[in-house]
Every structure is written in C-alpha cells, then in structure tokens.
N, C-alpha and C positions, 0 to 999 in steps of 0.2 A: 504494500500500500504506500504512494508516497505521502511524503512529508505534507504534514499541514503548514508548516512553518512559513509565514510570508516575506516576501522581498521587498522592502517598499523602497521607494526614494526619499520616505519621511525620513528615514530612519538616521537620514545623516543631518537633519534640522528638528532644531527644541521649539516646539510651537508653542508660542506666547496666546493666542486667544484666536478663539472661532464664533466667525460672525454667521448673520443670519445667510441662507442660501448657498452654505456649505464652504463661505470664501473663510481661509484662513490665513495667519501671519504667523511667521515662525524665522529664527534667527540659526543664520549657517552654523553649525557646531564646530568647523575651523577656521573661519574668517567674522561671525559673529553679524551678518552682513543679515537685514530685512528683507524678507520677500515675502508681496501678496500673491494671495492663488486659489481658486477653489481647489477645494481635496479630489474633486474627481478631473479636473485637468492641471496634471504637475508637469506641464512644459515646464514654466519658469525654474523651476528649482533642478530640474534634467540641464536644462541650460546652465543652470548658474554653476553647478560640479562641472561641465566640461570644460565651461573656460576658463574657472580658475583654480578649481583642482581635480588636475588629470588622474595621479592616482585613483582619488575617492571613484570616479567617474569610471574608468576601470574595474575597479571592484567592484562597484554596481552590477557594470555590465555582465563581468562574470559570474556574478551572483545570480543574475536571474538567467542565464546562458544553463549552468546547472541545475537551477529549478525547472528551469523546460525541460534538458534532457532527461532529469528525475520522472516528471511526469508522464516522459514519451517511453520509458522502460514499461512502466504498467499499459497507456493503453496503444501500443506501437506506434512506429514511424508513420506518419502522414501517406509517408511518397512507399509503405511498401515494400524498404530495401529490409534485409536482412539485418542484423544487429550481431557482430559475433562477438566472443566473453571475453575477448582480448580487451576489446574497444572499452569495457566497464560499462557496461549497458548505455553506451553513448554512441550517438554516430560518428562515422569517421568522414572525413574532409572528402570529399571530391577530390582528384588529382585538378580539376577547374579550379576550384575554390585557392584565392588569393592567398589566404592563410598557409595553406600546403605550399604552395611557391615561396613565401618569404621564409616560410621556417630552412627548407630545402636548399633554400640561396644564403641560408644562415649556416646552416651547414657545410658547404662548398666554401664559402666564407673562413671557417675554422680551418678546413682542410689547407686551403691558399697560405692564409697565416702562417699556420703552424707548421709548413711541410709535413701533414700529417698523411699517412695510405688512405686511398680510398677505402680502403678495407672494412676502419673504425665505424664507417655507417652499419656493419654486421656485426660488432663485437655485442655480446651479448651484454656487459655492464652499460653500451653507450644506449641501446635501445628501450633497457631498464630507467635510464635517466630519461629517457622522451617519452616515455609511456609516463613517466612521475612527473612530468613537467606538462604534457602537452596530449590528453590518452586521445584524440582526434585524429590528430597525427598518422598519417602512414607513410611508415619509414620507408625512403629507397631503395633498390639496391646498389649494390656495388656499381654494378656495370653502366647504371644509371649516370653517377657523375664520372664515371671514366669515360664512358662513350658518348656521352650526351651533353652533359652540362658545362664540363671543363672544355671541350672541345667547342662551343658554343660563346664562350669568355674567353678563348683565342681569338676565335674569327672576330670577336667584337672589339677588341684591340688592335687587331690585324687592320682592320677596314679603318678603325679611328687613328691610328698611325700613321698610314698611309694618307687619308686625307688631309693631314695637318700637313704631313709634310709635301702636299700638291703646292701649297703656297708658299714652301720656301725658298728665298732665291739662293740660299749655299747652307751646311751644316759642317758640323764635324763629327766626328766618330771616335769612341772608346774602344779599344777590344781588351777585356778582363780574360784570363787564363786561369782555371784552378783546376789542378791534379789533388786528388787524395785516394794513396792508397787503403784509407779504410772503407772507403765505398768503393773501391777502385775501378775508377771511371775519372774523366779530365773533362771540362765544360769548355766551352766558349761563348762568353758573353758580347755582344756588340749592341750595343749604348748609342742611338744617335741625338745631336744636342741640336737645336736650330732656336729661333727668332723668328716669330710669326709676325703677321700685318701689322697687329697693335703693338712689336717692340717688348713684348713678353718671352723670356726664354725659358723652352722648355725642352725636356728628356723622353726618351721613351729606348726601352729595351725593344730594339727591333727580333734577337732570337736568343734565344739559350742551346748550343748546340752539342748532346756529344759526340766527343773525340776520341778514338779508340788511341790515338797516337799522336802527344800534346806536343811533341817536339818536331813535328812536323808543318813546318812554316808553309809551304808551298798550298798543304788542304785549308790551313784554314785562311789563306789569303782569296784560294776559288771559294770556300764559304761565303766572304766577306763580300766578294765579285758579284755570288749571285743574291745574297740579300738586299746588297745595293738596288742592282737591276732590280727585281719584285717591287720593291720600295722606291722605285723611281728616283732615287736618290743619283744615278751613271750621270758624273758631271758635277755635279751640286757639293762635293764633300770637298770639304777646306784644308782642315789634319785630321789627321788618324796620330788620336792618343793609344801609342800602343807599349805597356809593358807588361810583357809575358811572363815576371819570373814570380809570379803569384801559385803558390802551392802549401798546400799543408803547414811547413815549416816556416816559412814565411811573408804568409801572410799580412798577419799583425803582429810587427813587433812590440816587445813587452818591456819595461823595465828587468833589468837582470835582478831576479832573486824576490822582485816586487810580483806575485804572480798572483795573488789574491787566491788562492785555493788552497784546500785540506792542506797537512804537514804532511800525510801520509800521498798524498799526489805529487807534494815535493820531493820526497823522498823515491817515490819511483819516478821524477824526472829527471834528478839527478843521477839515477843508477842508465839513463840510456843517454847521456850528452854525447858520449862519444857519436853513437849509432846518429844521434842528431845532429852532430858538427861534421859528419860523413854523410849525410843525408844532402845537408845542407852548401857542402862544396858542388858534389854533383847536380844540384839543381842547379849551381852559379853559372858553372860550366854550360848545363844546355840551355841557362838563360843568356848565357852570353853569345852561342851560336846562333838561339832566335834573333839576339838583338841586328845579328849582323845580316842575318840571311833576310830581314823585315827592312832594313836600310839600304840596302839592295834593288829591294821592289818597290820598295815607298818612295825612297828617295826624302827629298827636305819635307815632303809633306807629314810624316813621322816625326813626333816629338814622346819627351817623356813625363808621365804623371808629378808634376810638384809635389803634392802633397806626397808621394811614396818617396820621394826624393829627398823630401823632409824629414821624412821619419829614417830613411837611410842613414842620412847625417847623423840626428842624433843616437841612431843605434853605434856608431861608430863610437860619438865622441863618449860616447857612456863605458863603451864597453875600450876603452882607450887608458881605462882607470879601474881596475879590475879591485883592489880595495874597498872601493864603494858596495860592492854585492854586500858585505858582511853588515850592514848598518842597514839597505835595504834588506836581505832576509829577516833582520828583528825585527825591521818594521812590519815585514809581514806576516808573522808568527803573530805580533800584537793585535793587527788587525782583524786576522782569523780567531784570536782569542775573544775579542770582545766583542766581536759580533756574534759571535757564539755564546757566549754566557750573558753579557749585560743588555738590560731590556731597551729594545729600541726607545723606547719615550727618553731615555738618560742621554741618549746617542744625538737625539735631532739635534742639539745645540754643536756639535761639533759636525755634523756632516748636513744637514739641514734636514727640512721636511723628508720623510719619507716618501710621500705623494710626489714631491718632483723630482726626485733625485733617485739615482740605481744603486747607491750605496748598499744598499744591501740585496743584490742580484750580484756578487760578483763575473757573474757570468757575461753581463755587459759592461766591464771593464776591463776590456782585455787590450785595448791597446795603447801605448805610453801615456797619451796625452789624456788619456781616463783615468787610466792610474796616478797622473801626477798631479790632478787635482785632488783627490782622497789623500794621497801625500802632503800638499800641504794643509790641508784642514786638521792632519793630527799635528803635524811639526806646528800649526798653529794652537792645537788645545792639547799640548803633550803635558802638561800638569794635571790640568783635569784626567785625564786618559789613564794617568798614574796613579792620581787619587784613587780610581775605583778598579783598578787592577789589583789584585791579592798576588799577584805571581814577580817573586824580586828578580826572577831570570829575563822578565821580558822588558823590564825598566830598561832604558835606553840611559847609556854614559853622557858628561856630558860632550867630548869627543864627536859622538856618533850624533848625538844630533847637531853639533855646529857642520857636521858633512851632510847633512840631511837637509836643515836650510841653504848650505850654499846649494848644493845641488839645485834644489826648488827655486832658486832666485838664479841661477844659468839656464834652467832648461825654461824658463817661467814665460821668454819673451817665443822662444820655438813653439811650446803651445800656443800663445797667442798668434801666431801666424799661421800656425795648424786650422785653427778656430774659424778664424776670418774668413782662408778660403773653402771650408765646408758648407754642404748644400747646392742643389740644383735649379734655385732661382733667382741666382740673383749673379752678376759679372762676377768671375775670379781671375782669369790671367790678366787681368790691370793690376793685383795685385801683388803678381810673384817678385816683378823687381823691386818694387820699393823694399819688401818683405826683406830678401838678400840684402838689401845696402842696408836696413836697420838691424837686421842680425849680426852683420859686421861690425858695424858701430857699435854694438852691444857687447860683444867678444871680446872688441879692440879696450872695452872703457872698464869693463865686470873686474871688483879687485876681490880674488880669493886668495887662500891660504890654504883648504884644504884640496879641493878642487880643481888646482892648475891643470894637473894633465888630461882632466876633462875638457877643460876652457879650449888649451892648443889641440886636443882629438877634434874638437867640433868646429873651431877652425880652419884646420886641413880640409875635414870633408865636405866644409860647405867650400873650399877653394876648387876640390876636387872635384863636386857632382853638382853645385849650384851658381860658379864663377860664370858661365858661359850664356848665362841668362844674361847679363847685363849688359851682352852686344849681339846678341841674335836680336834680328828687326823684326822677330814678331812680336816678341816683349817691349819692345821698344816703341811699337804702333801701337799696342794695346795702353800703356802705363800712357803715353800721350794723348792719347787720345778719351783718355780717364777725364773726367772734369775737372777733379779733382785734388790730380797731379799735373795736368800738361808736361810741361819743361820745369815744372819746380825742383824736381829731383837728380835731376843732368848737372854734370860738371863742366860740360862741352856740348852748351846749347844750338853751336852750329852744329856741329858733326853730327848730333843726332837727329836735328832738321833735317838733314842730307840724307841720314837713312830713311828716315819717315816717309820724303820726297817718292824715295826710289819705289819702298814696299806699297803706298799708296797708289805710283802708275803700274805698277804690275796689276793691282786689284782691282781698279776702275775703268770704264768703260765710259767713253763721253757721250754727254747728251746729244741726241738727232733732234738736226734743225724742227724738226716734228714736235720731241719733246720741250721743246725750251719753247717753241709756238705757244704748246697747250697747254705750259705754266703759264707764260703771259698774258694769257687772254683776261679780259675785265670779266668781270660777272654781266648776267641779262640786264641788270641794271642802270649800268656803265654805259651800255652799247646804245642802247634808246636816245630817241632825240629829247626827251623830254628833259634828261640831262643834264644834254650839250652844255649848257651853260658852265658846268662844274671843271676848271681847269682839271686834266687827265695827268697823272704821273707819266714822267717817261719810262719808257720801257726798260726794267733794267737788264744790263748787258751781264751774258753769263761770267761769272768769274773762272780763274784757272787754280789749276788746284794750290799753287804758290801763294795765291790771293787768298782763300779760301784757306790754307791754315797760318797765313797771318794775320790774318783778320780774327782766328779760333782762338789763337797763342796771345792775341793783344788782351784778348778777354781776362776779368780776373776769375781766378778757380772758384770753385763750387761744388756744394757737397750734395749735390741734386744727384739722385739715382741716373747712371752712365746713361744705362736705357731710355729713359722718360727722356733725359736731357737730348741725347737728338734722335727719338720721335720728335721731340717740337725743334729742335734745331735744322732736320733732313732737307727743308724748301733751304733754309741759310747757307748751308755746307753740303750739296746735294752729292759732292763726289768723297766728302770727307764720311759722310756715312754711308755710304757702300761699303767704305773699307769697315767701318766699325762694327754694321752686320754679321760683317763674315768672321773680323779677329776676333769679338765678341762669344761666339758660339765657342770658342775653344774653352773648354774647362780643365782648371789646376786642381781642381779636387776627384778625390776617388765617386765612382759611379754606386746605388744603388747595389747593381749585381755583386758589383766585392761586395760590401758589406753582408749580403747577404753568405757569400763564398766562405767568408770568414767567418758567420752565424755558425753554418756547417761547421766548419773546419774547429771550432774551438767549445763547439758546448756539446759535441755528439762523441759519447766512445765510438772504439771500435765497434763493439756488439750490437749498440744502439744505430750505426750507421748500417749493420747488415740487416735493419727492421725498416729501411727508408723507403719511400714508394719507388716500385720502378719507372713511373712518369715523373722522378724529381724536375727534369728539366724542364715539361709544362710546367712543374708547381712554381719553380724560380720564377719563370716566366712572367707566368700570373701576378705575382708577389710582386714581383720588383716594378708592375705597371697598375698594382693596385688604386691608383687615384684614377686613374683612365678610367676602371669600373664604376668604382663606389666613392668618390669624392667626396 
C-alpha cells in the first residue's frame, strides 16, 4: 500500500494566517521573505524556491518524483512498460530521456578526466554506486563509450579544430614525445597554437599518436606531414616547437633529494640511481640524434621549448652542488612527516588554504618550481614547523637552513620566469629574452656564501643552453614588438633595428593597390553630396615598413595586453602586425599534452600503468582539448 505521507510545497513556509477564500500568507523558512497565495494555487511559492533556492526546489522536486513512483509501484505504469526489481519499483529513463544523456556524458566525462578504462562502467562496485545515487538510470555498456560516445567527442573536436583553424593566416606547432617503458608504448603529441580574427590565441591538440619506435624521426615527421594536410594547416605553420627528449626519466625535473614522497619510495629510488643515471645517458644520446636528424628536415623553422630549457638550467646548476641534497633530503623527510601526523587546520598558516593550494597532493608537485614554492613556505615558518614536531632528528641545523634560504632566494627569480611564461592564453616568447638578460643580472648581483657553486652551475648553463636567444631574430621581433618592451631592453638599438628590418620583410607581404583602395574609401556617408560641404581628409599614403616601426618605436611602452594592443593598432602598423600574428603564435611554454605525459609518467606505478585503457591515446586526446567540449 503506498504511503499516505504528503509532499507539499507548504512544507518549506511557516504560515502566519489564513484568510477568507482559502488565500493565505506565510513566511519562506530560509529567507523569511512574505508570500500571498490561495492554498489551492501554490505557483507563487513553486516560484519563489526556484529562484532563490535551488536546493530546497530540488528537493521538492525529488520528493514528489518519489511519491509518484511510490504510487505507480501499486497501481502500474501508465504507459504499460514493465517494471523490473533492479529499477526499485521505479521506472527506468528512456535511453531519449535527457537525464540518461547527461548522466552518460557525466560518465565519459570521468573517464576523459581521469584516464580511467572504459571498462569501470561494468565494475560491479561503480554500478552499485549509480543504482544508490540514480536507481532510473540504465547503465551503459562498455562498448557503448568505446565505440560510440568517445569516438563521437573526436569527431567533434576534429570538425571544431579544423574550423578554427580555416581562419588562420599562419600557426605554429608543438610536437611532445613520451616513451615509458611501464606502459610500454611512446606517444606523439602535436599541439597547434594560432590567432584567430579577434586576436585571441588559442591551442588545440590536433593528435595523440602511437609510436611503436620513438627514435624514429623520419615516421613521425610523415605523421606530422599528414596531420598538417587533414588540418589544412600545408603552408600556414611558422615553427615547429620540437623537443623530443621527453621520457619517463625526464620529464619533470625535480629538486635532488626534495621528492615529496614516502621514505620508503626514497629508499627504493635511491637503490636504482644507477639503472636511472644509465637510463638517462641513453635517452640523451637518442635525444640528441632526434635533435639532429629534426634540424635537418626542419631546418631554422625548429626551435627549442624555453621553458624545458629553463628547467635544464636549473637542473644543472642544482645539481652542480651536490652538498645541497643533504639539507634538501631533511627537508623532505620533514615534510612527509608533518603532513603525515599534524592536522591540516595547524598547516594552513604555513602552506595556505587547503582549497587553493596542492600542498597536500604531493603528487602534483613534482616539478622544481612546485616544489620550490613549498620550500620556501617552511624555510619561511621553520620555527613554527619545529615547534610542533616531537622528532629532534628532523630539526634542521642552523647550517642547513642558511643553504636552504640561499638556495630559495637563487633559484627564487628562475621560478618566477618559469611562472610568467606558463599557460596557453596569453603571448610568451616576448618574454624569453628579457627573462635571460634578468637572470643574468640576477646571477651577476646574488651574494652567497653557501651557495657559490650553484650560483656559477646556473651560470654556465644559462650561457650554454639560453645565451643564443639574445640574437636569434625571432626573439628579437617578438621582445620588440612587445609593447611593453620595444627597444627598452637592447644595448644596440641600431643593430637590433636592423635585425627587426630584415625578419619583418621576410614575413610580410605588401599591400595591392586593391587593398590600400579598400582601406581608403570614406564611408556611404562621406560619398553623398549632401556632405560635400564637409572638407575631406587627404588620403593617407601607405607607409613603409621603416616608417611604420618608427613611428611604433617613437611611441612610449605600454602595458596593454600584446594582443589587444595591435588588434587596435593592425589599420596603424598594417605590415608590423603581420609579423606579430605569426611571431606571436610561437609559444615558450610546455603544451597541455606534456603535462599530461608527465600526469602518467609520475603518479602511475608500474602495475597500475598495466590497468590503463588500451585507447589511452583517445583518452589524452580528449583530455588535453577538454575546453573545446565542455567549456
């Protein structure tokens, strides 16, 4: 028999008095808010829960959604369907029914995310939770988002890629490389970056490809060939960001010793350095036969990733000082201590909120410049830290922490150039040179004591892997062409005019008598005789590009976003923003796919990487163009 129990809408308002004709007044029980209404028409108070509180409104709903089904158990479904005992004597969704779609696409959703198998939609504990959460629901199957729904969220990136990049006049291109032998399989990612109409730049993962054999330059160069072609991109591409020596081992470098994981995980990675520092020649090795066999083909249009080039640097100049490990290992024995035993509410003052911050994920702090912020937040609160530690092995000397701040105030200004050029929306190679000339200044001025042969390691290697930026002309058009820098930062503001000059007429294309017509013309306005009266500007005469960046360079700087600055500049400087479309599209930061590459590579054992789906590289796919879908 069902329930007699009633649903009402009263039930979420205290009714202060009832007048004649059944109208009554009664005050919201969460907002306290008047409402009149006869008792047998409750629009108004249906209304007044949905707009101002969804919850409660919500739970209405579902409240009386269960009293129906309650009452359709005793006298059957309407429509006649069957009712089976899985469902809880409730009917199940239509595979029509919108609800079954969002939950479904909520699902796929998780899968994308999390690289998880499609399999998980048949695990018996996941289907126990969608029957407790949702018993309408009828679950998928497998085969369902393998063959149907993922391949469906390709095509629909596929077609949105492709038509964005119909309106580009040039792009550039990423290609990421990761090998790991515990999934063992190699990917290739190709990243392309452009500047659409309105001056917005944007990315898109054009493929995730596997590579049975990742030292093979020439397959993934025909890869690269025909995804262009498909992609309409043949012609259009500016550089090809290409470093290949991304793999298991070195992906993301780490602080030496700083590793943020178990003791018992240090301990077995210390027992395999060897196998790892033999691992890790052999990879240099065939990344340096890629590098050569890719400069070959490429030629100057090849350049190398900044930011990996940054983090090179400081893996040198770190590991240039081999001393330091011992002050970083305490520190990290400490850290694992106390996020282990003391209650995060004690912690927020030293590492922050919880809610914004990963401090306690150490699993997304795997690379330097993550870890070196958590660095100094304790070298900043190492008394407190001390105070509620009980363990007098993990107290830090005071020795060990004067090499702990210098450290942290050396590597302090390489994070922040790290920082700067992260992210896919906004210009970064305007900002690699200036980065270089302030890191040297920084090197040239930093006074340490314990620190020195860090200071000259990191030195060296920016002489060694980041001097060559400050007179290659694409860095040079880029930082110039910055609003923000022009020529402020040149020491030889001719001679860099003169490169500017040169790399500007390679990239431009002069305006036809045509187009300089069809800027000139007046509006319908103009042309009328009713006008005529109105003296007419003269026409002005195009400028040369000579004109055209002295007339840029006269200007003073501005911190006006590159982009915005010429969209509205483009009529003013019409051949100086050509060039700035295209050098513009080159990005100094890592792509979406590594980070992802590196996801894998640093949070998956071996064991768990032989549970991965065999469509990982749809999943990548998907993942890394996530906004395209679900914005």
């Amino acid at each position: 028999m069902a329930s007699k129990s009633r649903v009402s809408i009263l039930d979420y308002f205290n009714i202060v008095c009832e007048g004649e004709n059944g109208k009554i007044e009664s005050n919201c029980k969460a907002c306290g808010t008047r409402i009149q209404a006869k008792r047998t028409v409750t629009s108004n108070f249906v209304t007044h829960l949905k707009r101002k509180h969804q919850a409660m409104y919500d739970e209405f709903v579902r409240k009386k959604d269960v009293k129906r089904e309650a009452m359709q158990t005793c006298t059957g479904p309407p429509t006649g369907r069957v009712i089976t005992q899985s469902g809880a004597g409730m009917n199940k969704f239509d595979y029509s029914d919108p609800r079954q779609s969002l939950i479904s696409e909520a699902i796929a959703k998780m899968i994308i995310r999390d690289l998880q198998p499609a399999q998980i939609v048949e695990y018996e504990g996941f289907r126990e939770l969608l029957q407790l959460l949702e018993p309408r629901y009828i679950p998928v199957p497998c085969h369902y988002i393998q063959q149907q729904l993922l391949p469906a969220y390709v095509s629909q990136v596929q077609l949105a890629a492709k038509q964005a990049l119909k309106g580009a006049e040039s792009c550039s291109v990423t290609l990421d490389l990761w090998r790991s032998s515990a999934v063992g399989a190699g990917f290739l990612g190709v990243t392309c970056h452009f500047i659409n109409a309105d001056w917005h730049i944007r990315s898109a993962l054009l493929a995730c490809l596997p590579l049975a054999d990742h030292s093979n330059t020439q397959q993934m160069l025909s890869e690269f060939d025909e995804i262009s072609e498909s992609h309409g991109m043949s012609g259009k591409v500016f550089r090809v960001v290409a470093d290949l020596s991304t793999c298991e081992n070195t992906c993301a470098f780490r602080l030496p010793g700083f590793s943020l994981i178990g003791n018992a995980e240090e301990d077995e990675e210390d027992g395999s350095d060897e196998d790892s520092s033999a691992g890790e020649a052999k990879e240099a090795n065939s990344s340096n036969e890629n590098h050569k066999s890719l400069d070959q083909c490429l030629g100057r249009s090849r350049i190398d990733c900044f930011a990996r080039l940054l983090a090179q640097c400081v893996k040198e100049g770190v590991c240039a000082s081999p001393q330091i490990s011992a002050p970083l290992n305490k520190a990290a024995r400490l850290y694992n201590y106390i996020i282990s035993t003391v209650a995060p509410e004690k912690l927020v003052q030293v590492f922050g909120s919880s809610t914004s911050t990963n401090w306690q994920r150490p699993s997304c702090t795997q690379k330097w410049n993550a870890q070196l912020k958590i660095l100094r937040q304790m070298v900043e609160s190492m008394d407190f830290l001390e105070d509620i530690v009980d363990r007098n092995d993990l107290v830090l000397g005071n020795l060990e922490k004067a090499e702990l701040r210098e450290l942290v105030e050396v590597l302090e200004p390489f994070e922040e150039a790290s920082d700067m050029v992260q992210g896919d929306k906004h210009v970064s190679i305007s900002l690699a040179l200036p980065c270089v000339l302030g890191l040297r200044k920084h090197l040239a001025e930093v006074v340490t004591h314990q620190c020195s042969g860090i200071v000259m390691g990191l030195s060296q290697a920016l002489d060694r892997r980041l001097a060559g930026i400050l007179e290659d002309p694409l860095y040079v058009t880029a930082t110039t062409l910055d609003p923000q820098f022009k020529l402020s930062w040149s020491s030889d503001s001719d001679w860099h005019k003169q490169v500017l000059l040169e790399e500007v007429g390679k990239h431009t294309r002069p305006l036809s008598p045509l187009e300089h017509h069809s800027e000139a013309q007046p509006s319908p306005s103009k042309r009328c005789k009713l006008f005529s009266f109105i003296k007419q500007r003269p026409t002005a005469q195009a400028k040369t590009v000579e004109q055209e960046l002295s007339t840029y360079l006269h200007e003073e700087p501005t911190d006006e976003d590159p982009l915005q600055y010429w969209k509205r500049k483009s009529i003013d400087f019409p051949l100086l923003s050509q060039v700035a479309k295209k050098v513009f599209t080159v990005p100094a930061t890592t792509t979406s796919v590594d980070q992802i590459f590196n996801l894998v590579s640093k949070t998956l054992t071996p064991e768990q990487c032989r549970l991965l789906p065999k469509n990982l590289d749809t999943l990548i796919y998907l993942k890394a163009n996530y906004r395209i879908l679900w914005s």
